[in-house]
C-alpha positions as CSV (number, residue, x, y, z in Angstrom):
1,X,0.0,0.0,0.0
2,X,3.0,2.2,0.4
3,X,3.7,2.2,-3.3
4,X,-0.3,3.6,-4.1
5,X,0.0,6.0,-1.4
6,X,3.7,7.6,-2.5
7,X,2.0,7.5,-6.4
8,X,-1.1,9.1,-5.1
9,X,0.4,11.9,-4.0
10,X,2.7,12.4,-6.7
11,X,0.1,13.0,-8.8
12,X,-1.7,15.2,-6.2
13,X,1.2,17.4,-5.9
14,X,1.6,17.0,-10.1
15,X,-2.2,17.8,-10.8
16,X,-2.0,22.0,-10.4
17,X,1.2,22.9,-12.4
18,X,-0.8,21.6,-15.8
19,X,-3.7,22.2,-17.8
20,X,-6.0,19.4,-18.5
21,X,-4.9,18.8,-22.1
22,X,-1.4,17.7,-21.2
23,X,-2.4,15.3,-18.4
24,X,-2.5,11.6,-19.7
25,X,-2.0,8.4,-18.0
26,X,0.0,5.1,-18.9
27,X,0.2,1.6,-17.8
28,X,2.7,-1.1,-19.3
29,X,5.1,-3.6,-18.8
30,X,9.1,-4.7,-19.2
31,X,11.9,-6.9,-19.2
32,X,15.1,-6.2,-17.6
33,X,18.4,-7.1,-16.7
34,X,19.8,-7.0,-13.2
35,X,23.3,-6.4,-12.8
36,X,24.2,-6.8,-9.1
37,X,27.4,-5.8,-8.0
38,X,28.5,-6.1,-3.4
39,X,31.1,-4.5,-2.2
40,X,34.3,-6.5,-0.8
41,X,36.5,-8.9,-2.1
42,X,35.0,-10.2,-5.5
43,X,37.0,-13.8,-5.2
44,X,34.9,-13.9,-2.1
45,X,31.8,-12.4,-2.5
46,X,29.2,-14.7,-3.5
47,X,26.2,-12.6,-3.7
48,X,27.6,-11.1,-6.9
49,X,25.6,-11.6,-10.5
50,X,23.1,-11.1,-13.3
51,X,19.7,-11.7,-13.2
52,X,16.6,-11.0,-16.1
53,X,13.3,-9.8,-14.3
54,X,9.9,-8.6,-15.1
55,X,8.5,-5.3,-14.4
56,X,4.8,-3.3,-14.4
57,X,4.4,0.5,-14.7
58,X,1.8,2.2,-14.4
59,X,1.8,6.2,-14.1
60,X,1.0,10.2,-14.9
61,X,2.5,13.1,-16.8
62,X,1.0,16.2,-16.1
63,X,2.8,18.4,-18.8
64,X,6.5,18.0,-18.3
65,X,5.8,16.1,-15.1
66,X,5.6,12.7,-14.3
67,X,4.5,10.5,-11.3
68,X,5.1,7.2,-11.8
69,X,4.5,4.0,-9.8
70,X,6.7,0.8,-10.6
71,X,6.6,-3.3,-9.2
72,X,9.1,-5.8,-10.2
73,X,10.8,-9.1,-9.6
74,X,14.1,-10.7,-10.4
75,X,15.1,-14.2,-11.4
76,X,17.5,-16.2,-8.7
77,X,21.0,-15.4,-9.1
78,X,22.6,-18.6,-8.0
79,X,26.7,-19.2,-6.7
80,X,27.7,-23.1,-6.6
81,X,30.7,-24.0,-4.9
82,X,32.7,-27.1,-4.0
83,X,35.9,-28.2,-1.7
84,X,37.4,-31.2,-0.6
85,X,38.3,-31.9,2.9
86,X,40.0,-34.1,4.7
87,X,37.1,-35.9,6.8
88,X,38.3,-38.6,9.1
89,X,41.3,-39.5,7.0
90,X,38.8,-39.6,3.8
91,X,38.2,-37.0,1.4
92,X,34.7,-35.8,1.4
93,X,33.7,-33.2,-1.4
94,X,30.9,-30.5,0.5
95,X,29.2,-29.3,-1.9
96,X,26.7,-25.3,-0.8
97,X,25.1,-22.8,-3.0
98,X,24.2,-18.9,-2.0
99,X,21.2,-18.1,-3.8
100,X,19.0,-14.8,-3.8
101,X,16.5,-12.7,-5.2
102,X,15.0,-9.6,-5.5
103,X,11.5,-8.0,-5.7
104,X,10.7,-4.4,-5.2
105,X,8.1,-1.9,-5.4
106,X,9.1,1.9,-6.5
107,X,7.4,5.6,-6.4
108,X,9.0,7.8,-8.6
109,X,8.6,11.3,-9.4
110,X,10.3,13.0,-12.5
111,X,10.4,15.7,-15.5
112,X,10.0,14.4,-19.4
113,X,10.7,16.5,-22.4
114,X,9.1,15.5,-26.2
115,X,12.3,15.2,-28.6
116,X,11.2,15.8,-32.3
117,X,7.4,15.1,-32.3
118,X,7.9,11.2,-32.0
119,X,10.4,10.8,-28.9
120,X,10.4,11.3,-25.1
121,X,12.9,11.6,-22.2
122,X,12.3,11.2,-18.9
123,X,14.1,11.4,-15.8
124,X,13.0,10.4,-12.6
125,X,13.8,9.7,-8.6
126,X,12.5,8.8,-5.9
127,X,12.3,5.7,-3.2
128,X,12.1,1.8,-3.6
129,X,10.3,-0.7,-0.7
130,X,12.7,-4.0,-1.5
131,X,12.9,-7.5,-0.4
132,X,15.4,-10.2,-0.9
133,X,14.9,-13.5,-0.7
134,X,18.4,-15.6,0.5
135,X,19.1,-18.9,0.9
136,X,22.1,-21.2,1.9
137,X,22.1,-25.1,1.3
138,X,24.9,-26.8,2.1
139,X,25.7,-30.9,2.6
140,X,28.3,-30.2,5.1
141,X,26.5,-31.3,8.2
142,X,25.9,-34.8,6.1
143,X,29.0,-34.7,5.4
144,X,31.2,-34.1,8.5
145,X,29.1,-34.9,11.4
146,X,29.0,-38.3,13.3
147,X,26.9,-40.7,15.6
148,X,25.5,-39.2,18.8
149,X,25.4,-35.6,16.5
150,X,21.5,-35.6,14.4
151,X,23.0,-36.3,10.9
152,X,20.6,-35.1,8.4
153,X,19.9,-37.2,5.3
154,X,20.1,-34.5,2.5
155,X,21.4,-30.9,2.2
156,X,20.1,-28.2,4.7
157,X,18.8,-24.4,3.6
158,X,19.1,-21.6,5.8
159,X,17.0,-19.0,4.7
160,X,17.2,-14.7,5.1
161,X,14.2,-12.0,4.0
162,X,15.8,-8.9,3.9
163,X,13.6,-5.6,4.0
164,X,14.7,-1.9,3.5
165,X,14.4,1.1,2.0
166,X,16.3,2.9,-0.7
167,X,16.6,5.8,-3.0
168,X,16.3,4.8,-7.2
169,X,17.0,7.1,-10.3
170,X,16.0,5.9,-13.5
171,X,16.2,7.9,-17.6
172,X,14.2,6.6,-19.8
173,X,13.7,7.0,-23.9
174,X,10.0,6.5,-25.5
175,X,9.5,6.0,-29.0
176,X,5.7,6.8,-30.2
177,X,4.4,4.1,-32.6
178,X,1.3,5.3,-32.3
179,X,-1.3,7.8,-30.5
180,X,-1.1,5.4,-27.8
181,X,1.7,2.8,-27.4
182,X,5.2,3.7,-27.1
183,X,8.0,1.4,-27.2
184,X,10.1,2.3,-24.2
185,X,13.6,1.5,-22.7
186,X,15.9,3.2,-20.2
187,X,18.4,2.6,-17.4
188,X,17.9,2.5,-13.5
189,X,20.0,2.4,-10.3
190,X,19.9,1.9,-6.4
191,X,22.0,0.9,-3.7
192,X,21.6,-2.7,-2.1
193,X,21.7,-2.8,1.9
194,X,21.2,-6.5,3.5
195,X,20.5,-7.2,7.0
196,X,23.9,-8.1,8.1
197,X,26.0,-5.3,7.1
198,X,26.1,-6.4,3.1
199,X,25.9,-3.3,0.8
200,X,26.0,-2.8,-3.1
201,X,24.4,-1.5,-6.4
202,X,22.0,-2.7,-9.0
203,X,22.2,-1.4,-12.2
204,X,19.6,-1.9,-14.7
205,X,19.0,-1.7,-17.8
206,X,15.0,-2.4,-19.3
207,X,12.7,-2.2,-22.4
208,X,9.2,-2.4,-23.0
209,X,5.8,-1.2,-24.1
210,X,3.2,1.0,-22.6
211,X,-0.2,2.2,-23.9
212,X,-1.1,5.6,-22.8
213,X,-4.5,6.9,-22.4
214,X,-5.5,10.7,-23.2
């Protein structure tokens, strides 16, 4: 409900500064590409990848100003590993992956200026409600523990949500195709900040179509 209640007044605060020809409102959709990048040691940092997602827009422009409300979801960027261990004077192979991802809503606010009759650019900021979805599985406890210890039969998953808040900026190009649907792509950015003292940046890149009413 946060996301309706940021747009809503957006377009409140939008609604005076234009005159009722120039308003219009659009909804659409997207594909994009995640590109996740944590800070630390990238030999050790797992949590590092690319991911394709989905993404729904829906919004208002108000002459040059916009108001725009935005929901999307990633696909799970997975990190396999393996090592071999002495266990017991064997060698035992423990096998773990560090998976995660990301959905998010977004309420952005921003200024768009019509480029040669057909074309549109649009620049907008505001804040993004996020949650990852973490998990670790791991066969280690199969592997390494013994008798009186509770040795599981197949891998064990620990799993993290993480919630928070953060600031997003986003450009965008629109091609008109016609009175109504544009063909649209552009480029967005945020900072990542996990539970336990993780941090990093998405950078995204995205295109789509949206119909806009008049």
């Amino acid at each position: 409900m946060a996301i309706i209640r940021a747009l809503a007044l957006l377009v409140a605060l939008g609604t005076p500064v234009a005159s009722a020809r120039a308003q219009s409102v659009m909804v659409g959709g997207a594909v994009h590409g995640d590109f996740q990048r944590f800070d630390g040691d990238a030999t050790l940092n797992r949590l590092d990848g690319n991911s394709v997602g989905w993404m729904i827009v829906g919004g208002a422009r108000f002459g040059h100003f916009v108001a725009r409300g935005e929901t999307s979801g990633d696909s799970t960027i997975r990190n396999t590993q393996s090592i071999t261990l002495t266990v017991r004077g064997k060698p035992a192979t423990i096998q773990s992956e560090l998976s995660h991802d990301m959905r998010e809503s977004a309420a952005l606010g921003g200024y768009a200026i019509d480029v040669g009759g057909r074309f549109e650019v649009t620049g907008l900021g505001g804040v993004s409600f996020v949650t990852v979805n973490r998990a670790f599985t791991s066969d280690a406890a199969e592997q390494v523990l013994i008798p009186p210890s509770t040795i599981p039969t197949t891998s064990v998953t620990t799993r993290i949500v993480d919630r928070f808040t953060a600031w997003t900026a986003e450009a965008d190009l629109s091609l008109r195709l016609s009175p109504h649907l544009q063909a649209i792509g552009g480029v967005r950015f945020q900072p990542i900040s996990l539970s336990d003292d993780l941090s990093g940046r998405s950078f995204r890149t995205l295109a789509g179509m949206v119909w806009q009413f008049k």
